[in-house]
MIMARKOL-757719 format. One record per residue (C-alpha): residue number from 1; x, y, z. Coordinates in steps of 0.05 Angstrom, whole numbers. Example, Ala and Ser with C-alpha at 12.3 -4.5 7.8 and 13.67 -1.06 7.14 Angstrom:
! MIMARKOL-757719
+-----+--------+--------+--------+
| seq |      x |      y |      z |
+-----+--------+--------+--------+
|   1 |    246 |    -90 |    156 |
|   2 |    273 |    -21 |    143 |
+-----+--------+--------+--------+
//
This chain:
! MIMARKOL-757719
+-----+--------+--------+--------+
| seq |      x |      y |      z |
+-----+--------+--------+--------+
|   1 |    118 |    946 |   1150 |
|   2 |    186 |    974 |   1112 |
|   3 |    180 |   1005 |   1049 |
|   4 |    232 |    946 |   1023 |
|   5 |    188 |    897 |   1051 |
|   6 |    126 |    928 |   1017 |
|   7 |    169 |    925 |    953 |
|   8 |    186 |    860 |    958 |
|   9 |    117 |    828 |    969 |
|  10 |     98 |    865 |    910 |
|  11 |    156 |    833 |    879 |
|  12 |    137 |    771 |    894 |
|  13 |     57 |    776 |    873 |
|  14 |     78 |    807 |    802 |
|  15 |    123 |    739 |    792 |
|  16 |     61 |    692 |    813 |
|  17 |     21 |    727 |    762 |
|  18 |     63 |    729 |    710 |
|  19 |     75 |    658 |    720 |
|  20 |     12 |    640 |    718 |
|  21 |     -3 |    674 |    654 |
|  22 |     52 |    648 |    618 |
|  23 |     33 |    572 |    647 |
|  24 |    -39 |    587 |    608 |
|  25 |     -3 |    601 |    553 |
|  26 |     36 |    541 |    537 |
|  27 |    -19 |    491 |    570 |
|  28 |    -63 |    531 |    511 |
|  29 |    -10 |    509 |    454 |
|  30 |    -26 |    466 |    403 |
|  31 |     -8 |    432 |    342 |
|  32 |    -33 |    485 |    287 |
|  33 |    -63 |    478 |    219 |
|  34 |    -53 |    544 |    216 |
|  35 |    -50 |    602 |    255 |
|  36 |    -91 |    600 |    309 |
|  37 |   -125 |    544 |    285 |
|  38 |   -124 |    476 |    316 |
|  39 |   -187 |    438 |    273 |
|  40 |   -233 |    436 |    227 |
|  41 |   -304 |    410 |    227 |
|  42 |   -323 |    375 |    158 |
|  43 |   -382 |    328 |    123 |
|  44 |   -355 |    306 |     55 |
|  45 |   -382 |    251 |     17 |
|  46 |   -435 |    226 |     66 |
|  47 |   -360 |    228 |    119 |
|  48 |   -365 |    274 |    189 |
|  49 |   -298 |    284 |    213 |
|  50 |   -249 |    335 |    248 |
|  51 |   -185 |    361 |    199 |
|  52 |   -128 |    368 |    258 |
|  53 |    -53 |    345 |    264 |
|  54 |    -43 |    295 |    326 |
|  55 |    -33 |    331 |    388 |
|  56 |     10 |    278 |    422 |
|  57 |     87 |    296 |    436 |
|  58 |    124 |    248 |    398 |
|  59 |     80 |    218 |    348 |
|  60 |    103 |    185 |    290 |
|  61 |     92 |    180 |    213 |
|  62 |     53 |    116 |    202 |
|  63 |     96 |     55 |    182 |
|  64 |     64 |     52 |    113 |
|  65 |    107 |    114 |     95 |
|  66 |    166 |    115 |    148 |
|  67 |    220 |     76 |     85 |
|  68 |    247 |    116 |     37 |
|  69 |    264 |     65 |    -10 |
|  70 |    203 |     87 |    -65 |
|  71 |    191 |    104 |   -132 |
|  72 |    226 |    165 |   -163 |
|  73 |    211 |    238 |   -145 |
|  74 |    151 |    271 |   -187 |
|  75 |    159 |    333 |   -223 |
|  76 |    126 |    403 |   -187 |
|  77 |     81 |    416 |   -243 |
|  78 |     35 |    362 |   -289 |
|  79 |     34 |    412 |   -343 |
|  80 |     18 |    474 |   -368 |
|  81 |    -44 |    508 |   -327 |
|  82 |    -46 |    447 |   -275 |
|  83 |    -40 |    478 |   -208 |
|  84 |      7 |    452 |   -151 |
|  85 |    -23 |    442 |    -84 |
|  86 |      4 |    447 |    -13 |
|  87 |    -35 |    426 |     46 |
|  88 |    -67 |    490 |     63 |
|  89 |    -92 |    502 |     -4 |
|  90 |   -121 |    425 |    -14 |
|  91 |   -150 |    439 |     59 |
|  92 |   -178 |    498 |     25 |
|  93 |   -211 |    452 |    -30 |
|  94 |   -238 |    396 |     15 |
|  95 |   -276 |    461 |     55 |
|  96 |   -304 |    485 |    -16 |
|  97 |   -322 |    419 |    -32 |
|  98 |   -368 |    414 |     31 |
|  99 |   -431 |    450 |    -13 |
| 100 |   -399 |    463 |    -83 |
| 101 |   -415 |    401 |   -123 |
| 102 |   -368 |    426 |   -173 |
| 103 |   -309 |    406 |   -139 |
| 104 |   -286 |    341 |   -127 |
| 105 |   -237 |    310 |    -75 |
| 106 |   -208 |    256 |   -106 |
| 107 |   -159 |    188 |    -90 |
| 108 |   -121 |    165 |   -151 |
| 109 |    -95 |    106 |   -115 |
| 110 |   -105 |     28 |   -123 |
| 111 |   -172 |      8 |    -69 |
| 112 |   -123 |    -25 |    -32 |
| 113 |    -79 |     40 |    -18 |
| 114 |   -144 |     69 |     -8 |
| 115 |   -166 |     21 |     46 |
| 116 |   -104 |     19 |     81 |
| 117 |   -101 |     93 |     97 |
| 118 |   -140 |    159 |     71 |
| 119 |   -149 |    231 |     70 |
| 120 |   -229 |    230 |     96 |
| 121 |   -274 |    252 |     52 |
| 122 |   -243 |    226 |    -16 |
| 123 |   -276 |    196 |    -73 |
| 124 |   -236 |    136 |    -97 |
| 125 |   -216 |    129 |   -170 |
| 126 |   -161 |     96 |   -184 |
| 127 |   -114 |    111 |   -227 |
| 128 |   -110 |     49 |   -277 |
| 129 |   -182 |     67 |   -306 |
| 130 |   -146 |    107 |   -344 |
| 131 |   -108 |     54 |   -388 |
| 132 |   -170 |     36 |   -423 |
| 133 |   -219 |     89 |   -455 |
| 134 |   -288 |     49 |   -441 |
| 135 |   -264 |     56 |   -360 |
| 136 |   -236 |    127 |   -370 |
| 137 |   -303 |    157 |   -400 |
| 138 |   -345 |    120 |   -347 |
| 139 |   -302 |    148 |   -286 |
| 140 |   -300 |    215 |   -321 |
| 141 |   -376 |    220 |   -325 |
| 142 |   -392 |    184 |   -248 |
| 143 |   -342 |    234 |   -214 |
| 144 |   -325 |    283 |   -248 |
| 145 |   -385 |    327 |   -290 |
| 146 |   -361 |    306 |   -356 |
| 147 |   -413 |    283 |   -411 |
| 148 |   -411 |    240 |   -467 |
| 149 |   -449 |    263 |   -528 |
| 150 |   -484 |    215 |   -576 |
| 151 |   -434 |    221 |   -628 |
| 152 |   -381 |    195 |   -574 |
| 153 |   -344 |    265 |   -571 |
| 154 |   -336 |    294 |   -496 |
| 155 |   -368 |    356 |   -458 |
| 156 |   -328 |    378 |   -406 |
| 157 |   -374 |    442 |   -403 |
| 158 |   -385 |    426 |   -338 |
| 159 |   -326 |    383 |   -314 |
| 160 |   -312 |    392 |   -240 |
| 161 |   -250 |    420 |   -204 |
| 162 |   -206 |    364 |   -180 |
| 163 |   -160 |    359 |   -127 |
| 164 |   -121 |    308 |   -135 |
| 165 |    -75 |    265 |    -84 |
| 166 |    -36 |    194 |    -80 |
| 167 |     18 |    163 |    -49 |
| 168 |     64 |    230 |    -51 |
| 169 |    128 |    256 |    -80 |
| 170 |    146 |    193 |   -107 |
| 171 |     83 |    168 |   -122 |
| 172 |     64 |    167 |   -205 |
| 173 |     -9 |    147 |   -196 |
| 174 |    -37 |    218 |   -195 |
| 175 |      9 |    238 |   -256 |
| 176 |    -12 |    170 |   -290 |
| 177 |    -77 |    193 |   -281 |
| 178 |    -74 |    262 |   -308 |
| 179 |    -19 |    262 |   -358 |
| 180 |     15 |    198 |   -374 |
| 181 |    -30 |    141 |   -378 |
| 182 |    -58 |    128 |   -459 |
| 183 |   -127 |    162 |   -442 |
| 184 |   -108 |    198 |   -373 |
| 185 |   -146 |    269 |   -370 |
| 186 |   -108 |    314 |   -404 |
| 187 |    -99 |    268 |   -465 |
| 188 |   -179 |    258 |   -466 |
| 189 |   -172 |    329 |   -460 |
| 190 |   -199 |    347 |   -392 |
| 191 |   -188 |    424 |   -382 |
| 192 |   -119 |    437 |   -342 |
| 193 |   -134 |    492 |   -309 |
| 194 |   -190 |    448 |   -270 |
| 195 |   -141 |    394 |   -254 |
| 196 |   -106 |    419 |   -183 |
| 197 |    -48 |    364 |   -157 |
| 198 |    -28 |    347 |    -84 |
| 199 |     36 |    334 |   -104 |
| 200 |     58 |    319 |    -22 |
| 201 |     -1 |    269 |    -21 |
| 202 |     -5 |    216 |     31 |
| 203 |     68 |    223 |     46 |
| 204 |     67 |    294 |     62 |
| 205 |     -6 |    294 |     95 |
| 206 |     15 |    230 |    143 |
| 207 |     88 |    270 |    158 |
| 208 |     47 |    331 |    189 |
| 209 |     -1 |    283 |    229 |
| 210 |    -60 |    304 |    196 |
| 211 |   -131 |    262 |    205 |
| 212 |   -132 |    201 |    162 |
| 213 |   -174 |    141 |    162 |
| 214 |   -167 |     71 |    149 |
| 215 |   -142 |      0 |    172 |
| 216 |    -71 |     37 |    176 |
| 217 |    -45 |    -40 |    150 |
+-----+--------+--------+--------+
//
Protein backbone atom coordinates (compact mmCIF):
# COMPACT_ATOMS: atom_id res chain seq x y z
CA UNK A 1 0.00 0.00 0.00
CA UNK A 2 1.29 3.78 -1.11
CA UNK A 3 2.07 6.13 1.35
CA UNK A 4 -0.79 8.47 -0.47
CA UNK A 5 -3.09 5.77 -0.21
CA UNK A 6 -2.31 5.22 3.55
CA UNK A 7 -2.90 9.03 3.87
CA UNK A 8 -5.90 9.08 2.32
CA UNK A 9 -7.72 6.27 4.27
CA UNK A 10 -6.65 8.08 7.18
CA UNK A 11 -8.24 10.96 5.56
CA UNK A 12 -11.16 9.49 5.15
CA UNK A 13 -11.62 7.73 8.91
CA UNK A 14 -10.74 11.26 10.59
CA UNK A 15 -13.92 12.76 8.45
CA UNK A 16 -16.30 9.75 9.67
CA UNK A 17 -15.40 10.58 13.12
CA UNK A 18 -15.60 13.88 13.14
CA UNK A 19 -18.89 13.55 11.60
CA UNK A 20 -20.11 11.50 13.83
CA UNK A 21 -19.26 13.64 16.77
CA UNK A 22 -20.61 16.65 15.46
CA UNK A 23 -24.09 14.55 14.46
CA UNK A 24 -24.17 13.79 18.54
CA UNK A 25 -23.88 17.12 19.05
CA UNK A 26 -26.74 18.70 17.36
CA UNK A 27 -29.13 15.41 17.92
CA UNK A 28 -28.07 16.45 21.78
CA UNK A 29 -29.44 20.23 21.30
CA UNK A 30 -32.17 21.42 22.99
CA UNK A 31 -34.41 24.13 23.81
CA UNK A 32 -32.56 25.71 26.99
CA UNK A 33 -33.81 27.30 30.17
CA UNK A 34 -30.56 28.06 30.63
CA UNK A 35 -27.32 26.98 29.92
CA UNK A 36 -27.05 23.58 29.82
CA UNK A 37 -30.22 23.13 31.25
CA UNK A 38 -33.18 21.66 29.48
CA UNK A 39 -35.78 21.06 32.75
CA UNK A 40 -36.66 21.34 35.92
CA UNK A 41 -38.31 18.94 38.31
CA UNK A 42 -40.83 20.76 40.75
CA UNK A 43 -43.83 19.97 43.53
CA UNK A 44 -45.48 23.31 44.35
CA UNK A 45 -48.69 23.62 45.97
CA UNK A 46 -49.67 19.95 46.22
CA UNK A 47 -48.61 20.33 41.72
CA UNK A 48 -45.63 17.77 40.31
CA UNK A 49 -44.51 19.06 37.13
CA UNK A 50 -41.41 19.50 34.75
CA UNK A 51 -40.33 23.57 34.13
CA UNK A 52 -39.06 23.17 30.24
CA UNK A 53 -39.70 25.27 26.93
CA UNK A 54 -41.42 22.93 24.10
CA UNK A 55 -38.95 21.09 22.19
CA UNK A 56 -40.89 20.91 18.99
CA UNK A 57 -39.45 22.93 15.80
CA UNK A 58 -42.03 25.31 15.03
CA UNK A 59 -44.26 25.66 17.90
CA UNK A 60 -46.33 28.49 18.44
CA UNK A 61 -47.51 30.98 21.16
CA UNK A 62 -50.92 29.86 22.29
CA UNK A 63 -53.85 31.70 20.60
CA UNK A 64 -54.91 33.28 23.85
CA UNK A 65 -51.89 35.63 23.46
CA UNK A 66 -50.95 35.54 19.60
CA UNK A 67 -53.26 39.47 19.07
CA UNK A 68 -51.69 42.36 19.95
CA UNK A 69 -54.59 44.43 20.17
CA UNK A 70 -54.44 44.67 24.41
CA UNK A 71 -54.39 46.94 27.09
CA UNK A 72 -51.56 49.52 27.39
CA UNK A 73 -47.90 48.72 28.23
CA UNK A 74 -47.11 48.58 32.17
CA UNK A 75 -44.46 50.49 33.63
CA UNK A 76 -40.83 48.43 34.56
CA UNK A 77 -41.04 49.18 38.12
CA UNK A 78 -44.44 49.20 40.70
CA UNK A 79 -42.58 51.49 42.91
CA UNK A 80 -39.91 52.23 44.97
CA UNK A 81 -38.16 48.84 46.44
CA UNK A 82 -40.58 46.46 44.26
CA UNK A 83 -38.32 44.26 42.33
CA UNK A 84 -38.70 43.49 38.48
CA UNK A 85 -38.61 39.91 37.49
CA UNK A 86 -37.44 38.14 34.37
CA UNK A 87 -38.04 34.52 33.78
CA UNK A 88 -34.92 33.17 35.18
CA UNK A 89 -35.22 34.99 38.32
CA UNK A 90 -39.20 34.06 38.88
CA UNK A 91 -37.88 30.39 37.94
CA UNK A 92 -35.56 31.09 40.67
CA UNK A 93 -38.54 31.89 43.11
CA UNK A 94 -40.94 29.05 42.14
CA UNK A 95 -37.55 26.62 43.06
CA UNK A 96 -37.30 28.54 46.57
CA UNK A 97 -40.78 28.25 47.01
CA UNK A 98 -40.57 24.38 46.78
CA UNK A 99 -39.65 24.21 50.91
CA UNK A 100 -39.60 27.96 51.97
CA UNK A 101 -43.12 28.65 53.11
CA UNK A 102 -42.22 32.20 53.15
CA UNK A 103 -42.50 32.71 49.64
CA UNK A 104 -45.39 32.63 47.72
CA UNK A 105 -46.05 32.05 43.91
CA UNK A 106 -48.87 33.91 43.13
CA UNK A 107 -51.73 34.52 40.05
CA UNK A 108 -53.30 37.96 40.19
CA UNK A 109 -55.63 37.13 37.47
CA UNK A 110 -59.59 36.72 37.25
CA UNK A 111 -60.29 32.40 37.92
CA UNK A 112 -61.26 32.42 34.55
CA UNK A 113 -57.72 33.61 33.16
CA UNK A 114 -56.55 31.29 35.66
CA UNK A 115 -58.40 28.32 34.29
CA UNK A 116 -57.77 28.95 30.88
CA UNK A 117 -54.00 28.81 31.10
CA UNK A 118 -51.29 28.87 34.11
CA UNK A 119 -47.84 28.98 35.26
CA UNK A 120 -48.07 25.44 37.49
CA UNK A 121 -47.69 25.78 40.80
CA UNK A 122 -49.53 29.22 41.41
CA UNK A 123 -51.76 30.17 44.04
CA UNK A 124 -54.72 32.09 42.61
CA UNK A 125 -55.77 35.47 44.00
CA UNK A 126 -57.23 37.60 41.96
CA UNK A 127 -56.71 40.82 41.68
CA UNK A 128 -60.25 42.50 42.37
CA UNK A 129 -60.08 41.43 46.20
CA UNK A 130 -58.34 44.20 46.44
CA UNK A 131 -61.19 46.85 45.73
CA UNK A 132 -62.77 46.07 48.96
CA UNK A 133 -60.80 46.00 52.39
CA UNK A 134 -62.98 43.06 54.11
CA UNK A 135 -61.62 40.79 50.82
CA UNK A 136 -58.14 42.44 50.87
CA UNK A 137 -57.37 41.58 54.64
CA UNK A 138 -58.83 38.02 54.22
CA UNK A 139 -56.56 37.21 51.00
CA UNK A 140 -53.69 38.93 52.74
CA UNK A 141 -53.92 36.69 55.84
CA UNK A 142 -54.92 33.07 53.71
CA UNK A 143 -51.82 33.62 51.29
CA UNK A 144 -49.73 35.69 52.23
CA UNK A 145 -48.36 35.58 56.26
CA UNK A 146 -49.99 38.74 57.15
CA UNK A 147 -51.96 39.09 60.59
CA UNK A 148 -54.68 41.09 61.71
CA UNK A 149 -54.41 42.30 65.28
CA UNK A 150 -57.44 42.75 67.57
CA UNK A 151 -57.44 46.37 67.31
CA UNK A 152 -57.84 45.88 63.36
CA UNK A 153 -54.21 47.28 62.61
CA UNK A 154 -51.95 44.83 60.36
CA UNK A 155 -48.71 42.68 61.08
CA UNK A 156 -46.85 42.06 58.22
CA UNK A 157 -43.95 40.83 60.57
CA UNK A 158 -44.08 37.94 58.83
CA UNK A 159 -45.57 38.67 55.39
CA UNK A 160 -44.28 36.35 52.66
CA UNK A 161 -42.19 37.10 49.57
CA UNK A 162 -44.45 37.33 46.51
CA UNK A 163 -43.87 36.78 43.09
CA UNK A 164 -46.20 38.08 41.32
CA UNK A 165 -47.51 37.40 37.52
CA UNK A 166 -50.69 38.12 35.11
CA UNK A 167 -51.58 38.53 31.80
CA UNK A 168 -48.06 40.42 30.84
CA UNK A 169 -46.78 43.71 29.58
CA UNK A 170 -50.05 44.99 29.05
CA UNK A 171 -51.76 43.42 31.59
CA UNK A 172 -52.79 45.96 34.88
CA UNK A 173 -54.05 43.18 37.14
CA UNK A 174 -50.75 42.60 38.96
CA UNK A 175 -50.23 46.46 39.30
CA UNK A 176 -53.99 46.79 40.38
CA UNK A 177 -53.15 44.46 42.83
CA UNK A 178 -50.03 45.92 44.30
CA UNK A 179 -50.30 49.57 43.75
CA UNK A 180 -53.40 50.96 42.19
CA UNK A 181 -56.47 49.40 43.40
CA UNK A 182 -58.11 51.48 46.83
CA UNK A 183 -56.66 48.81 49.29
CA UNK A 184 -54.03 47.00 46.88
CA UNK A 185 -50.78 45.99 49.01
CA UNK A 186 -48.76 48.72 49.10
CA UNK A 187 -51.62 51.12 50.11
CA UNK A 188 -52.52 48.55 53.07
CA UNK A 189 -48.97 48.90 53.40
CA UNK A 190 -47.49 45.55 52.54
CA UNK A 191 -43.61 45.90 52.65
CA UNK A 192 -42.19 46.63 48.97
CA UNK A 193 -39.25 45.19 49.14
CA UNK A 194 -41.26 41.71 49.58
CA UNK A 195 -43.42 42.39 46.66
CA UNK A 196 -41.27 40.93 43.41
CA UNK A 197 -43.33 41.51 39.81
CA UNK A 198 -43.24 39.30 36.66
CA UNK A 199 -43.76 42.03 34.67
CA UNK A 200 -43.45 39.56 31.15
CA UNK A 201 -46.20 37.38 32.82
CA UNK A 202 -48.23 34.99 30.78
CA UNK A 203 -47.37 36.82 27.65
CA UNK A 204 -43.74 36.54 27.96
CA UNK A 205 -43.77 32.94 29.73
CA UNK A 206 -46.22 31.46 26.76
CA UNK A 207 -43.72 33.42 23.96
CA UNK A 208 -40.68 31.21 25.25
CA UNK A 209 -42.79 27.92 25.34
CA UNK A 210 -42.47 27.41 28.84
CA UNK A 211 -44.79 24.58 30.78
CA UNK A 212 -48.20 25.87 31.45
CA UNK A 213 -51.37 24.24 32.41
CA UNK A 214 -54.86 24.61 31.77
CA UNK A 215 -57.91 24.19 29.33
CA UNK A 216 -55.69 26.48 26.89
CA UNK A 217 -59.56 27.90 25.88
Amino acid sequence: MTILKKLLIAASIAAVCSTGSLAAEVTSKFVAISKGVKSIDMELNDEKFTIMRNQTAGNKISPLYETTNRGMPQPMSLGKDVETLGELEFIDYMKKAQTDETIAIIDSRKPGWFDKLRIPGAVNVPFTNFDEKETAIEMMEDEMGVVQKEDGTLDFSKAKTLALYCNGYWCGQTPGMVARAKYSLLNMGYPASKIKYYRGGMQAWTSLGFTVVGTGK
